[in-house]
DSSP file (Angstrom, degrees, kcal/mol; ACC not computed):
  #  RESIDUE AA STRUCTURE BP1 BP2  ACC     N-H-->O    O-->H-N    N-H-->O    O-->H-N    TCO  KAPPA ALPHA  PHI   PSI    X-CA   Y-CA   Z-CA
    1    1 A X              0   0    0      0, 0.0    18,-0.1     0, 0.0    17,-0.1   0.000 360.0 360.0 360.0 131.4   78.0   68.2  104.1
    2    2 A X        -     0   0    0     16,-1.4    16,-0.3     1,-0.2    17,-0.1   0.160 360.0 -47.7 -81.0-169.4   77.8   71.9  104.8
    3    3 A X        -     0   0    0     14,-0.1    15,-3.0    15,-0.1     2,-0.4  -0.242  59.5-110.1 -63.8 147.3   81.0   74.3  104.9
    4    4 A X  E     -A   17   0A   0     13,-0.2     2,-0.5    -3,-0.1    13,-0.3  -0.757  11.7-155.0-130.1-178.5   84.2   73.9  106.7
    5    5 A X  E     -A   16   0A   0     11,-4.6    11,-2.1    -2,-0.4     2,-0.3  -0.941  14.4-159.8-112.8 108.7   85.9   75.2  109.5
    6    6 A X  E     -A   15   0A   0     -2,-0.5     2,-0.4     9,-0.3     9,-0.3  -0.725   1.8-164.9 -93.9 133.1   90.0   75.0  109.7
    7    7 A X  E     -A   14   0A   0      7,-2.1     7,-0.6    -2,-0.3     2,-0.2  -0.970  16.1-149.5-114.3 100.0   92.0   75.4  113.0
    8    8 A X        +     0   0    0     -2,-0.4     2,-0.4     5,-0.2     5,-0.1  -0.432  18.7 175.0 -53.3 136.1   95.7   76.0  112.4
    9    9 A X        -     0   0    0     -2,-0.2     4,-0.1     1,-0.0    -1,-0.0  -0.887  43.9-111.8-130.7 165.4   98.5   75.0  114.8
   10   10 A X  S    S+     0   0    0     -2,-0.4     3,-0.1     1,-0.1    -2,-0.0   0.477 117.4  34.0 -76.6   9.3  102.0   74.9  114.9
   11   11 A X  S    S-     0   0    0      1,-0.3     2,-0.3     0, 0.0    -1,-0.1   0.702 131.9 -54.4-140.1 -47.3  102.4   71.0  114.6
   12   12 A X        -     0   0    0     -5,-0.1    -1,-0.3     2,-0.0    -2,-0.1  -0.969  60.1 -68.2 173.7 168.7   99.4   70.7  112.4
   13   13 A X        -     0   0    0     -2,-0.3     2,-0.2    -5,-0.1    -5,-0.2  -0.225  18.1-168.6 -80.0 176.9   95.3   71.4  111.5
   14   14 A X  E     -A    7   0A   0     -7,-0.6    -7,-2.1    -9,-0.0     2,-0.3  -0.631  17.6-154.9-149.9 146.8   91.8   70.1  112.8
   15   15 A X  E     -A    6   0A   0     -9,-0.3     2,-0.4    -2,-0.2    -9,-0.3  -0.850   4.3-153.8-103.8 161.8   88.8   70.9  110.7
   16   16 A X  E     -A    5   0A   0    -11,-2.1   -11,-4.6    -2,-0.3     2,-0.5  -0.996  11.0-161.3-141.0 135.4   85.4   71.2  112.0
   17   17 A X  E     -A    4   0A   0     -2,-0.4     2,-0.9   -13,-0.3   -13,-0.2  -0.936  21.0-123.1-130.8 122.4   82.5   70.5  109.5
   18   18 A X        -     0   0    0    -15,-3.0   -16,-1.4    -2,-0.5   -15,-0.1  -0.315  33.0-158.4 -98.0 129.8   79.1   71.6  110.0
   19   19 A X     >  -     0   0    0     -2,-0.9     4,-0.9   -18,-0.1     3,-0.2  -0.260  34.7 -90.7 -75.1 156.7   76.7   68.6  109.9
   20   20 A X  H >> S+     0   0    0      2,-0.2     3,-3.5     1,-0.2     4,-0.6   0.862 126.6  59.0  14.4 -85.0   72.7   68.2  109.2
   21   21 A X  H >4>S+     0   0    0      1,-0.3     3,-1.5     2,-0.2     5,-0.5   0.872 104.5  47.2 -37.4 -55.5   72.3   68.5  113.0
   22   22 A X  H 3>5S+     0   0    0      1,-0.2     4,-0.5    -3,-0.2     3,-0.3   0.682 106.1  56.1 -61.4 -15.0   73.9   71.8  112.9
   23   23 A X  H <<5S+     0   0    0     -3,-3.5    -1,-0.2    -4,-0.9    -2,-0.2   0.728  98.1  61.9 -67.9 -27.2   71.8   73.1  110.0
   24   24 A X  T <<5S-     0   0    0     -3,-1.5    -1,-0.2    -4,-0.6    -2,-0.1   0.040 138.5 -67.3-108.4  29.9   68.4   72.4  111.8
   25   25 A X  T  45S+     0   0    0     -3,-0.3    -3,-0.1     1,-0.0    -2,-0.1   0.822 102.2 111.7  91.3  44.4   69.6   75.1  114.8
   26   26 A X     << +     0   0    0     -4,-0.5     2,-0.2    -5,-0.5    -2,-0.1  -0.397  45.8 162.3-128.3  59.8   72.6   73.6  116.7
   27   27 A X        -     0   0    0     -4,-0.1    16,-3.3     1,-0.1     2,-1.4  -0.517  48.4 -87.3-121.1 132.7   75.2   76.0  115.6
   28   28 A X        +     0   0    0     14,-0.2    14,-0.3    -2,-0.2    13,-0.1  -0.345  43.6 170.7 -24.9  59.6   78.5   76.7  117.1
   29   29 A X        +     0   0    0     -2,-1.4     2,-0.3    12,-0.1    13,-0.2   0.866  57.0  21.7 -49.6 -50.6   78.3   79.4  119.9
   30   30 A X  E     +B   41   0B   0     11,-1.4    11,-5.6    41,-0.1     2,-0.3  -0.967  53.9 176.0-146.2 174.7   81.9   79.1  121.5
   31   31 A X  E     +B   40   0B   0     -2,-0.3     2,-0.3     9,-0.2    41,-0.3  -0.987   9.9 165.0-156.5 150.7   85.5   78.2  121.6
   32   32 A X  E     -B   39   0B   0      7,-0.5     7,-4.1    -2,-0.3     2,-0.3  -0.967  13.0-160.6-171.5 168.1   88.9   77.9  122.6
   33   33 A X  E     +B   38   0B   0     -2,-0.3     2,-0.2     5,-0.2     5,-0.2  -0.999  13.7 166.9-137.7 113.9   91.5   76.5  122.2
   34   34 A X  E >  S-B   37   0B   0      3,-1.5     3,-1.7    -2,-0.3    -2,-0.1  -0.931  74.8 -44.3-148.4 137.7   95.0   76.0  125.0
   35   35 A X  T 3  S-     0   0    0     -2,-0.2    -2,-0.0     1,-0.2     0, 0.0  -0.013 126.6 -17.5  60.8-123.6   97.8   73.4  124.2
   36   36 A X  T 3  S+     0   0    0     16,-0.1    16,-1.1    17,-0.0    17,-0.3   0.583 112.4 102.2-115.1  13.7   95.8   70.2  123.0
   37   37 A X  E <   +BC  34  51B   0     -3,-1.7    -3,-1.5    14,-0.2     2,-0.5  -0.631  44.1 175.5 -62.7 107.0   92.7   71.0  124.3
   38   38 A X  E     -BC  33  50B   0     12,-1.4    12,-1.4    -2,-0.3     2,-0.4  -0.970   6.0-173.3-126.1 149.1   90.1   72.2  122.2
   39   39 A X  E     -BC  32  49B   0     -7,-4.1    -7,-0.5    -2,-0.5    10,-0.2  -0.748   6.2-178.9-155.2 121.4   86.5   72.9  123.3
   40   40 A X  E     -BC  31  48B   0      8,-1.2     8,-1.7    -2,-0.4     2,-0.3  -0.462   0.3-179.1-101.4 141.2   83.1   73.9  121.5
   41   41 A X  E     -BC  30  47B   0    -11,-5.6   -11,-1.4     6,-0.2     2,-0.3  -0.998  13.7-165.3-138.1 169.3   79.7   74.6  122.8
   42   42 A X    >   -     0   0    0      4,-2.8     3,-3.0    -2,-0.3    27,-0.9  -0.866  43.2 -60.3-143.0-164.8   76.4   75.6  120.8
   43   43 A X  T 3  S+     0   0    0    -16,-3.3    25,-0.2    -2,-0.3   -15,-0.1   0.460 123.7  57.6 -48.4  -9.5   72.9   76.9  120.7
   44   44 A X  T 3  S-     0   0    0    -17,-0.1    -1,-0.3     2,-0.1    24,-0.1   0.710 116.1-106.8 -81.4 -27.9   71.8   74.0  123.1
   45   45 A X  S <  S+     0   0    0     -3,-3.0    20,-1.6     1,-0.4    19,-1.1   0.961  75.7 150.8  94.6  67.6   74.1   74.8  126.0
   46   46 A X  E     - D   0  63B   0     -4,-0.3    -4,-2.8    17,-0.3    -1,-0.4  -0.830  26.2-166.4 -54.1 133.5   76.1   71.3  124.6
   47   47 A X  E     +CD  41  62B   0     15,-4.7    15,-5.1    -2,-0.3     2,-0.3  -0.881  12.6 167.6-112.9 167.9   79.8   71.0  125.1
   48   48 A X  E     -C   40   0B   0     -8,-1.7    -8,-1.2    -2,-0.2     2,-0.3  -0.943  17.5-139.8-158.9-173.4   82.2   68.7  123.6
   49   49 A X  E     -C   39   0B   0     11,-0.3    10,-2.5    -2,-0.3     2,-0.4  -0.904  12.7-148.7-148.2 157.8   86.1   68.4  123.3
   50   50 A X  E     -C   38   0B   0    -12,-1.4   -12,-1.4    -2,-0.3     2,-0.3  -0.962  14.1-167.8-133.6  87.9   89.3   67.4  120.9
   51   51 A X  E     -C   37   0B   0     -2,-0.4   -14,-0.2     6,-0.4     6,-0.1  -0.858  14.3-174.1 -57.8 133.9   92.3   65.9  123.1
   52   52 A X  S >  S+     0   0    0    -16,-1.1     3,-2.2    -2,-0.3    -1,-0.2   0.389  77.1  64.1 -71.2 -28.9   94.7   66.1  120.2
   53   53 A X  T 3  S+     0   0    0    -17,-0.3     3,-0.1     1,-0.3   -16,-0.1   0.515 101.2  43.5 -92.7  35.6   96.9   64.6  121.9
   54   54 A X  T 3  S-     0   0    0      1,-0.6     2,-0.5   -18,-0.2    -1,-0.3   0.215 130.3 -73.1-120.2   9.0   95.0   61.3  122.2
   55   55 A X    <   -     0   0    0     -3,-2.2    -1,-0.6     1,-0.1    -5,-0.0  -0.973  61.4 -64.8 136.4-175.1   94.0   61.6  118.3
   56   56 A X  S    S+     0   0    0     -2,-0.5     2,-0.6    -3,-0.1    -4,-0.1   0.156  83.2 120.4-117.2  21.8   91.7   63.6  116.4
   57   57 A X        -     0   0    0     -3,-0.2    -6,-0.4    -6,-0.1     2,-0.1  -0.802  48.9-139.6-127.6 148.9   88.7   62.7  117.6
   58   58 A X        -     0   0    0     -2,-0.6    -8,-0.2    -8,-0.1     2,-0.1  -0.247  21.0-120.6 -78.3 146.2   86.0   64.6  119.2
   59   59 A X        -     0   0    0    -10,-2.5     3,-0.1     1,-0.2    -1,-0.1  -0.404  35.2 -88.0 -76.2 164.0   84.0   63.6  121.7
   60   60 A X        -     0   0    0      1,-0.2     2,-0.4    -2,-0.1   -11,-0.3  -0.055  51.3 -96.3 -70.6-172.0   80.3   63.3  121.7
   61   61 A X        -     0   0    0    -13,-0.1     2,-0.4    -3,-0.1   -13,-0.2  -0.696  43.2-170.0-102.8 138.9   78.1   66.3  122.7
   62   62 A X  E     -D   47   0B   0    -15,-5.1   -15,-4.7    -2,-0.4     2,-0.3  -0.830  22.9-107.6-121.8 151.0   76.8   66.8  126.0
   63   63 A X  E     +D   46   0B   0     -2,-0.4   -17,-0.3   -17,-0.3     3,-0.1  -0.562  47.9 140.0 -70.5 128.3   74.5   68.8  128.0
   64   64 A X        +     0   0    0    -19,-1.1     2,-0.2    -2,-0.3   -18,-0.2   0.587  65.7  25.6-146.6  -4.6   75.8   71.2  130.2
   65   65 A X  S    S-     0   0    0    -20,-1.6    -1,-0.3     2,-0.2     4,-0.1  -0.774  72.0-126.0-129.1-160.2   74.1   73.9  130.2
   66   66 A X  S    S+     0   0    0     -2,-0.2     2,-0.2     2,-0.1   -21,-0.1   0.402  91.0  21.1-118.0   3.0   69.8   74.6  129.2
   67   67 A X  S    S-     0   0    0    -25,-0.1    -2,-0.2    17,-0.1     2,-0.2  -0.671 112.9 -36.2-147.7-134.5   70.3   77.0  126.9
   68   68 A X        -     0   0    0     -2,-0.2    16,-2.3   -25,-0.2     2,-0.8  -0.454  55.9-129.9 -94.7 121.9   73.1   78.7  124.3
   69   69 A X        -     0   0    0    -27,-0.9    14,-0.2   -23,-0.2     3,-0.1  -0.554  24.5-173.9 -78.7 112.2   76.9   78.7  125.7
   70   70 A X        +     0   0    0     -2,-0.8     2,-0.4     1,-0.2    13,-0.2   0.806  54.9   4.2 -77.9 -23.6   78.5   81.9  125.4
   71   71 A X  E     -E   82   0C   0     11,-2.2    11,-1.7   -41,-0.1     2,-0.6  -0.985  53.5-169.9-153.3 138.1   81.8   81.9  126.2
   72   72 A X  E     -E   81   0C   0     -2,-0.4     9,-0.2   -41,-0.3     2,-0.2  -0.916   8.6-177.9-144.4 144.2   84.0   79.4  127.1
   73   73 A X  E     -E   80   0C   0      7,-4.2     7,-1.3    -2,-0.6     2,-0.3  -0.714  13.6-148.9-121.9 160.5   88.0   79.7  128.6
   74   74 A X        +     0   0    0      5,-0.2     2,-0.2    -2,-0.2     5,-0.2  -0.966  14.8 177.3-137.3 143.6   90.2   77.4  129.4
   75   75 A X        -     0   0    0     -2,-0.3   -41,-0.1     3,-0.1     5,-0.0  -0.380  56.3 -81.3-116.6-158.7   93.2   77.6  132.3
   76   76 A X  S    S+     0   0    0     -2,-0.2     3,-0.0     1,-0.1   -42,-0.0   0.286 128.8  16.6-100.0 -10.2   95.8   74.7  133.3
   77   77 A X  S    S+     0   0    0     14,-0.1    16,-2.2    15,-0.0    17,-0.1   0.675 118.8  64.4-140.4 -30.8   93.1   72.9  135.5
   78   78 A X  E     - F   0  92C   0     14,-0.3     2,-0.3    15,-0.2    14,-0.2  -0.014  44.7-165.2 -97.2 174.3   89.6   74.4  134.5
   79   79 A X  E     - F   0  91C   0     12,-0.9    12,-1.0    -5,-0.2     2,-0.4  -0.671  26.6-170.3-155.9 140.7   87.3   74.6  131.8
   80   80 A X  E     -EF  73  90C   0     -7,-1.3    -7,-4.2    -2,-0.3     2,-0.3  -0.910   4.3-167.7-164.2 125.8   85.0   77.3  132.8
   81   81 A X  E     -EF  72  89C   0      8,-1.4     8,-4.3    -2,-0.4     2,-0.3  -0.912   9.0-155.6-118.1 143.9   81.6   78.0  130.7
   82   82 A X  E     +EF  71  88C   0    -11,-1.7   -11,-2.2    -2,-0.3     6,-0.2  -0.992  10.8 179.7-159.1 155.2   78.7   80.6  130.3
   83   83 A X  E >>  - F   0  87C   0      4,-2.0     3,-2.2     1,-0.5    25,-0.9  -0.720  41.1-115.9-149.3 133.1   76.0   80.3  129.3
   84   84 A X  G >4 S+     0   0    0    -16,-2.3     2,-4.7     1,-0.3     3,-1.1   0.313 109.4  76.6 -44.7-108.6   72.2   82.7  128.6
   85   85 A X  G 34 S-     0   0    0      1,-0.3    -1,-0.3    22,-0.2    19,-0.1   0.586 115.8-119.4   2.3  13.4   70.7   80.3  131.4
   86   86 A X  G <4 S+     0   0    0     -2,-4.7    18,-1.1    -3,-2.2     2,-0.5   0.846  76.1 111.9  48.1  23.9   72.7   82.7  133.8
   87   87 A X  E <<  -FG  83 103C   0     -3,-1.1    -4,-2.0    -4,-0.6     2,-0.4  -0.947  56.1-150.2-123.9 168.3   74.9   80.4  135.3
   88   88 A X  E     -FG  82 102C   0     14,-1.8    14,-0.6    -2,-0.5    -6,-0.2  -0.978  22.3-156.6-123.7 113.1   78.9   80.3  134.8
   89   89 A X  E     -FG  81 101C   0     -8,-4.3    -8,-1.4    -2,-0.4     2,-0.3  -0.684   5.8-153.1 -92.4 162.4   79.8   76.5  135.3
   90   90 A X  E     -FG  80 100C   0     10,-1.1    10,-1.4    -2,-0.2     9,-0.7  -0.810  24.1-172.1-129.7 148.1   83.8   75.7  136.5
   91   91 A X  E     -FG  79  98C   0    -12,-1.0   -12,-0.9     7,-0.4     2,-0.4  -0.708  30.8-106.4-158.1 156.6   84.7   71.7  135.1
   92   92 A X  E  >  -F   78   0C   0      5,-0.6     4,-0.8    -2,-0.3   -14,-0.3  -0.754  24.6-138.3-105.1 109.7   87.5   70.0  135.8
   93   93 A X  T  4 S+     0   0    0    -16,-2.2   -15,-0.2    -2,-0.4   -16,-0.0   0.216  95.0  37.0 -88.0  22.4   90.0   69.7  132.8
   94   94 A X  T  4 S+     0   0    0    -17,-0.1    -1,-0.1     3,-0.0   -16,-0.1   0.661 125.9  28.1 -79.4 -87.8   90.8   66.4  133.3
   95   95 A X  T  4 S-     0   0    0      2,-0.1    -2,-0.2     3,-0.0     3,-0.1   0.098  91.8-133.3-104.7  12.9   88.1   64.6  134.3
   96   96 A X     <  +     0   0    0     -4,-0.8     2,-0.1     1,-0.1    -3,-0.1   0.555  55.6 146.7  33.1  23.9   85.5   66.9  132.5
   97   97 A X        -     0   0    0      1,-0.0    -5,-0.6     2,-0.0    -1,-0.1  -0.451  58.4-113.4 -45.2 130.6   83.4   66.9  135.7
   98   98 A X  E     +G   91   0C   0      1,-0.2    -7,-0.4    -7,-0.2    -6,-0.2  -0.668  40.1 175.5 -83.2-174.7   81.5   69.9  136.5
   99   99 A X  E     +     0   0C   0     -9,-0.7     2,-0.2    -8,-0.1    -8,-0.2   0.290  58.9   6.8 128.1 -67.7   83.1   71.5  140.0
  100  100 A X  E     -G   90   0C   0    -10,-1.4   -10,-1.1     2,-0.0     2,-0.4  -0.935  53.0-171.9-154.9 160.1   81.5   74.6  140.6
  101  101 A X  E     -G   89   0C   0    -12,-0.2     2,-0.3    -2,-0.2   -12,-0.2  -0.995   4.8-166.1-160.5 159.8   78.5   76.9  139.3
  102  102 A X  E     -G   88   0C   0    -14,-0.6   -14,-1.8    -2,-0.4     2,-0.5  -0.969  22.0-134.8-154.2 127.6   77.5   80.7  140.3
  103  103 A X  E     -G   87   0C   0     -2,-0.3     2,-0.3   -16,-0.2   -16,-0.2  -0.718  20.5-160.9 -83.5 119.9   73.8   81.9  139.1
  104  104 A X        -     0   0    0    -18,-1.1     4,-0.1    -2,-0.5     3,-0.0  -0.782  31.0-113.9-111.6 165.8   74.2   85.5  137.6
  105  105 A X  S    S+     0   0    0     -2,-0.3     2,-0.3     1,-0.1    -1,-0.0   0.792  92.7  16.0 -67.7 -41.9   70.9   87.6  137.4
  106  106 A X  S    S-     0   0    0     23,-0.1    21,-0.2   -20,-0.1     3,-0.2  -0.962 107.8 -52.9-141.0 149.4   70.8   87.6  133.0
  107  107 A X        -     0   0    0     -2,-0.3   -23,-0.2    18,-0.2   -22,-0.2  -0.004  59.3-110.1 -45.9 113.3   72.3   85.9  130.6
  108  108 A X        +     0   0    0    -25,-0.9    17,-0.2   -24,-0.7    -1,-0.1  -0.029  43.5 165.2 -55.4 120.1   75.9   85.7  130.8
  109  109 A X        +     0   0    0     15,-2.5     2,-0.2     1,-0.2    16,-0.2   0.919  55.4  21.4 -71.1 -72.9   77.2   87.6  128.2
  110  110 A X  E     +H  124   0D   0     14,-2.2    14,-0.8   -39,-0.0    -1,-0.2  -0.735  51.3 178.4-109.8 148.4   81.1   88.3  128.9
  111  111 A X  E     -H  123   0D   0     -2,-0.2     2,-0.3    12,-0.2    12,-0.2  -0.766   2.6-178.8-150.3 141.8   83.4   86.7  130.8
  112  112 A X  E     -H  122   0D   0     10,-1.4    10,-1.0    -2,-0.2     2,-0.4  -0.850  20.0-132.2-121.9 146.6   87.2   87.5  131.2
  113  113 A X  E     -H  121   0D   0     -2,-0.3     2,-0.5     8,-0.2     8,-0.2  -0.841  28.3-108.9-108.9 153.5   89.9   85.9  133.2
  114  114 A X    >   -     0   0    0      6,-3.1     3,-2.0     3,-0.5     6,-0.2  -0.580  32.1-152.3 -82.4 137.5   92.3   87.6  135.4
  115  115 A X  T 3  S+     0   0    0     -2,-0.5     3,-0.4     1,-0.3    -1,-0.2   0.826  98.8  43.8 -40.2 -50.6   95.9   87.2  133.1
  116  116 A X  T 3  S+     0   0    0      1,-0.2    -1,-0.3     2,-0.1    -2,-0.1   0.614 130.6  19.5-100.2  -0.7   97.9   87.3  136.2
  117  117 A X    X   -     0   0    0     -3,-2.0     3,-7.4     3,-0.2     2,-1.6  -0.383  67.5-168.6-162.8  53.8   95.6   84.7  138.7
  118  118 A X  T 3  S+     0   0    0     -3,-0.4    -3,-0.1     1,-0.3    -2,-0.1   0.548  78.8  77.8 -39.0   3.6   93.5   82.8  136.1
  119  119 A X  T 3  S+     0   0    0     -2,-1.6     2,-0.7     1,-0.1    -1,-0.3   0.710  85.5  72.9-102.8 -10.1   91.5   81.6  139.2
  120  120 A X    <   +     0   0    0     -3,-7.4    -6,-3.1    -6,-0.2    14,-0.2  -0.772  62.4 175.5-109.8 142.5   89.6   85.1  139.3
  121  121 A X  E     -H  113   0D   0     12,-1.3    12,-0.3    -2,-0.7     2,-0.2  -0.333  20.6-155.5 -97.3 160.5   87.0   86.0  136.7
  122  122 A X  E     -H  112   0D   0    -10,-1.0   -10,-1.4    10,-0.2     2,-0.4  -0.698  19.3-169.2-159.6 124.6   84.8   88.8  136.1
  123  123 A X  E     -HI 111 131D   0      8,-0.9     8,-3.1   -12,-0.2     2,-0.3  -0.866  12.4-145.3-120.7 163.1   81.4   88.3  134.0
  124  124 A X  E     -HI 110 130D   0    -14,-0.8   -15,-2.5    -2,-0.4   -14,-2.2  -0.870  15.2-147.4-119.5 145.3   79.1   90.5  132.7
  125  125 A X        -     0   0    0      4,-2.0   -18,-0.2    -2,-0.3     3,-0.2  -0.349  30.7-110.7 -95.3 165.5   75.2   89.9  132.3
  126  126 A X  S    S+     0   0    0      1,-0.2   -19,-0.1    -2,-0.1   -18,-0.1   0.123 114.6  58.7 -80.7  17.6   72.7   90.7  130.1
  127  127 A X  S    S-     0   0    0    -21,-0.2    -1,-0.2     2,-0.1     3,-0.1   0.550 120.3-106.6-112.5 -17.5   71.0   93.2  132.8
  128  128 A X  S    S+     0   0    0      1,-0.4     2,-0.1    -3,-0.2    -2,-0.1   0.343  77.9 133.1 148.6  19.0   74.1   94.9  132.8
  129  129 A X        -     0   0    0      2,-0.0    -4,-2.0   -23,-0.0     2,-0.4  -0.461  42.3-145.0 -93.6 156.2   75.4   93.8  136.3
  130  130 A X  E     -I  124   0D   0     -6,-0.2     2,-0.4    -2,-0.1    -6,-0.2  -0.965   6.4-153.6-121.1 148.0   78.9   92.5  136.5
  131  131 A X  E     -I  123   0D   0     -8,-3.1    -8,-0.9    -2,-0.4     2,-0.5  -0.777  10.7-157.9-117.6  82.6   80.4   89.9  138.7
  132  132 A X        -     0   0    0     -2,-0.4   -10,-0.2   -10,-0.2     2,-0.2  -0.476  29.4-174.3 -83.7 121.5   83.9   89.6  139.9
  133  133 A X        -     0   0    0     -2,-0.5   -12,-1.3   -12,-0.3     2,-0.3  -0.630   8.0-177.2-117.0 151.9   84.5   85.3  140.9
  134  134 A X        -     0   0    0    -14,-0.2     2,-0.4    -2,-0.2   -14,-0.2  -0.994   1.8-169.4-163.2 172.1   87.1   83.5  142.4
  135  135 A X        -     0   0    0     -2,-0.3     2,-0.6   -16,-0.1   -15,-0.0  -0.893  25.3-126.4-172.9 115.4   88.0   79.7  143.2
  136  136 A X              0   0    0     -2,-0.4    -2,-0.0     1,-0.1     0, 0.0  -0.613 360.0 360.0 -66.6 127.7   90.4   77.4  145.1
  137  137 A X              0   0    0     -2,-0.6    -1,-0.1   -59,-0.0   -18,-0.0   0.410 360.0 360.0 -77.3 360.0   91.7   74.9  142.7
């Protein structure tokens, strides 16, 4: 078993431990973390997720995007990932369903949400264009 990873809380840890799989080039790309919700993607454009409050165990890993996830956020309803493959996908934080998707020109680099209206975004590409998004929930 390779090295491991600790997530502190205020009620208690999660560790994350990087397996085989992840040695042979499936390495963690992103995270976050709201509430009990935790959610990883890696170099495959796989996600998966930790309800803590069902337990401590992760779900398996899934495709969701075709190549490496770069960022991933979370709001009160959303899950919302991007990804090199130039899209930014919007999921459902429930029902982990994807929602919504917007095609950027280069691989999405950045993305921020707005603080005050979490349902608008702005990401930035790797051609150097930026994109300001927004979405009824």
């Amino acid at each position: 078993m390779g090295p491991q990873y600790s997530f502190n809380r205020s009620l208690g840890t999660m560790d994350l431990f990087t397996d085989e799989e992840e040695k042979k080039g499936c390495l963690i790309t992103a995270g976050t973390l709201d509430k009990d919700l935790v959610v990883c993607g890696d170099i495959k454009g796989n996600m998966w997720f930790n309800q803590t409050s069902e337990g401590s165990s992760w779900s398996s890993r899934k495709p969701a995007h075709s190549d490496r996830i770069s960022v991933l956020k979370l709001t009160d309803c959303s899950i919302i990932s991007a990804s090199y493959d130039r899209t930014v996908k919007l999921w459902d934080r429930n029902t982990k369903k994807q929602v919504g998707m917007f095609v950027c020109g280069g691989p999405v680099l950045h993305l921020e949400l707005n603080p005050e209206k979490p349902t608008e975004m702005v990401c930035g590409d790797g051609q150097g264009k930026l994109y300001f998004l927004s979405w009824k929930e």
